[in-house]
C-alpha positions in Angstrom: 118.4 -60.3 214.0 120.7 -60.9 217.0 121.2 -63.8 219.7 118.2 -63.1 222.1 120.6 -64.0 225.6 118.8 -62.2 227.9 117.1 -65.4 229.7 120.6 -67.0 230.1 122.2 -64.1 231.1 119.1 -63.6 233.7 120.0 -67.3 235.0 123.9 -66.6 235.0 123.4 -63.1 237.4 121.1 -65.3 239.8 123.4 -68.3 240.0 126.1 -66.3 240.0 124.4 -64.7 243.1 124.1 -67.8 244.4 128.0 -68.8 244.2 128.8 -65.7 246.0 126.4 -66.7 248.7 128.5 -69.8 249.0 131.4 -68.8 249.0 130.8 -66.4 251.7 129.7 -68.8 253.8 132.5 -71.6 252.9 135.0 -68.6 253.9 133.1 -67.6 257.4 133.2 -71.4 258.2 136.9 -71.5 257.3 138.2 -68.9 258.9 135.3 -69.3 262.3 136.3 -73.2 262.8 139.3 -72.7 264.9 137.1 -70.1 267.1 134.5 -71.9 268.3 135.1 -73.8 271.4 132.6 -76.2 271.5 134.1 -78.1 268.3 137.3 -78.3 270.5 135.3 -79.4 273.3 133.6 -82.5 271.4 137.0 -83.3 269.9 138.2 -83.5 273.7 135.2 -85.7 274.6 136.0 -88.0 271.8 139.5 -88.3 272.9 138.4 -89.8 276.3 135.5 -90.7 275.3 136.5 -94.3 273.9 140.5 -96.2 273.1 138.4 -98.9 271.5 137.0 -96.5 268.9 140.0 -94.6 268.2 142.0 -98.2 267.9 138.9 -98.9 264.8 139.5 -95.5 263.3 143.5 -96.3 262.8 144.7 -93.6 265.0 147.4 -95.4 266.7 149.2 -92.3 267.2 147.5 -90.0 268.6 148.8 -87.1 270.5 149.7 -87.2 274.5 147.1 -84.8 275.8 143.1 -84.5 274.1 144.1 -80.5 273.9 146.9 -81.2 271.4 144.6 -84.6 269.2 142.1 -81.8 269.3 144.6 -79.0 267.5 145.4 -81.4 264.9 141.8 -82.6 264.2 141.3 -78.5 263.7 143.8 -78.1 261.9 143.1 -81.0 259.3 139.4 -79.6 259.5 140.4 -76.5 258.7 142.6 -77.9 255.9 139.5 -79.8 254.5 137.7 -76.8 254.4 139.7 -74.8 252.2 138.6 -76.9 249.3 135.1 -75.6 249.3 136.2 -71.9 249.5 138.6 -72.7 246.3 135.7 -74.3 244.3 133.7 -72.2 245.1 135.5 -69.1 244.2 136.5 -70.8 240.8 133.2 -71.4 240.0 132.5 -67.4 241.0 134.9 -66.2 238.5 133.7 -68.4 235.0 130.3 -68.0 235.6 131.2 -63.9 236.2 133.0 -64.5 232.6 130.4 -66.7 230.9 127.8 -63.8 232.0 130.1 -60.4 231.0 131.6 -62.8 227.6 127.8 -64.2 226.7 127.4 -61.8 223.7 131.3 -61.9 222.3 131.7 -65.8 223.3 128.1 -67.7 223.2 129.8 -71.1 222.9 132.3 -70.9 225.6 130.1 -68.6 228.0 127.5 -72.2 227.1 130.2 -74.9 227.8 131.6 -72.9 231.1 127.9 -72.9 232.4 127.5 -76.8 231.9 130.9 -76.8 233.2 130.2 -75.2 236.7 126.4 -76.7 236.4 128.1 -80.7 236.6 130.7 -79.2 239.3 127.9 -78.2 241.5 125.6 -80.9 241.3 125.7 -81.5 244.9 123.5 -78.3 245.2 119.8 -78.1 243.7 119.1 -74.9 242.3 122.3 -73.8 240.6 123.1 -77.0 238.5 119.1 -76.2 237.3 120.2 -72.8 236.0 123.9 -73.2 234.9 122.8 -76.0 232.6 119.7 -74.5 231.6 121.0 -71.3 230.7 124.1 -73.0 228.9 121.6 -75.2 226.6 119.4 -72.1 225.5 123.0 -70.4 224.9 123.4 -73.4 222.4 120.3 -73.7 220.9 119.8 -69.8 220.1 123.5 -69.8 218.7 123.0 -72.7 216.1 119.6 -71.7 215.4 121.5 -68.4 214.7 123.8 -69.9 212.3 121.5 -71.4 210.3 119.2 -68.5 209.6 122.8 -66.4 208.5 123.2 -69.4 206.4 126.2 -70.0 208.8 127.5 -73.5 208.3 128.0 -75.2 211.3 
């Protein structure tokens, strides 16, 4: 009698699925921010829009012209947004490892899911799965043990 994983590895292809969705779309909106003209256009707008507010936010040095303060508000977007696509494609590549090393590695492929399931907690449906499929990992594995008279 083997470890029944087929439920957690089910969970790890659909979140898995689910982190390459994201990470798609964290890459199109970093490499699309510095197209789109109306984000440069607002950041002109708020450049003229108000000294008052830009003396509250702590920007006492602000560019000469609202063309170059916009630039540099891009750019630190831009810079922002890179973080997401790194995360992102981190998480990608240990729950791809947790799914292919389930069978070989139970434990680690367990703790890497509850690993990647706390990371992402700021989304709904992949925390639910990761940490799901990384319990039931746990629980068949020592239950596993104990009927091979494993000691744990």
């Amino acid at each position: 009698m083997g470890l029944n994983l087929r439920a957690p590895k089910i969970l790890g292809i659909v979140s898995l699925v689910l982190l390459v969705i994201g990470f798609i779309i964290s890459l199109v909106f970093y490499t699309q921010i510095d197209k789109q003209a109306f984000i440069r256009d607002a950041f002109i707008e708020a450049y003229n829009a108000d000294p008052v507010y830009q003396e509250s936010l702590g920007l006492t040095n602000l560019p000469d012209t609202p063309e170059a303060y916009a630039d540099e508000m891009i750019v630190a977007g831009k810079n922002l947004l890179l973080i997401p696509v790194i995360t992102s494609l981190l998480a990608c590549a240990a729950t791809l490892f947790s799914t292919i090393a389930m069978n070989k590695l139970p434990r680690t492929s367990a703790v890497l899911f509850i690993i990647v399931g706390v990371a992402n907690l700021f989304t709904v449906i992949i925390p639910i799965l990761l940490i799901t499929g990384g319990i039931m990992i746990l629980n068949r594995w020592s239950k596993y043990n104990k009927e091979a008279g494993i000691p744990a």
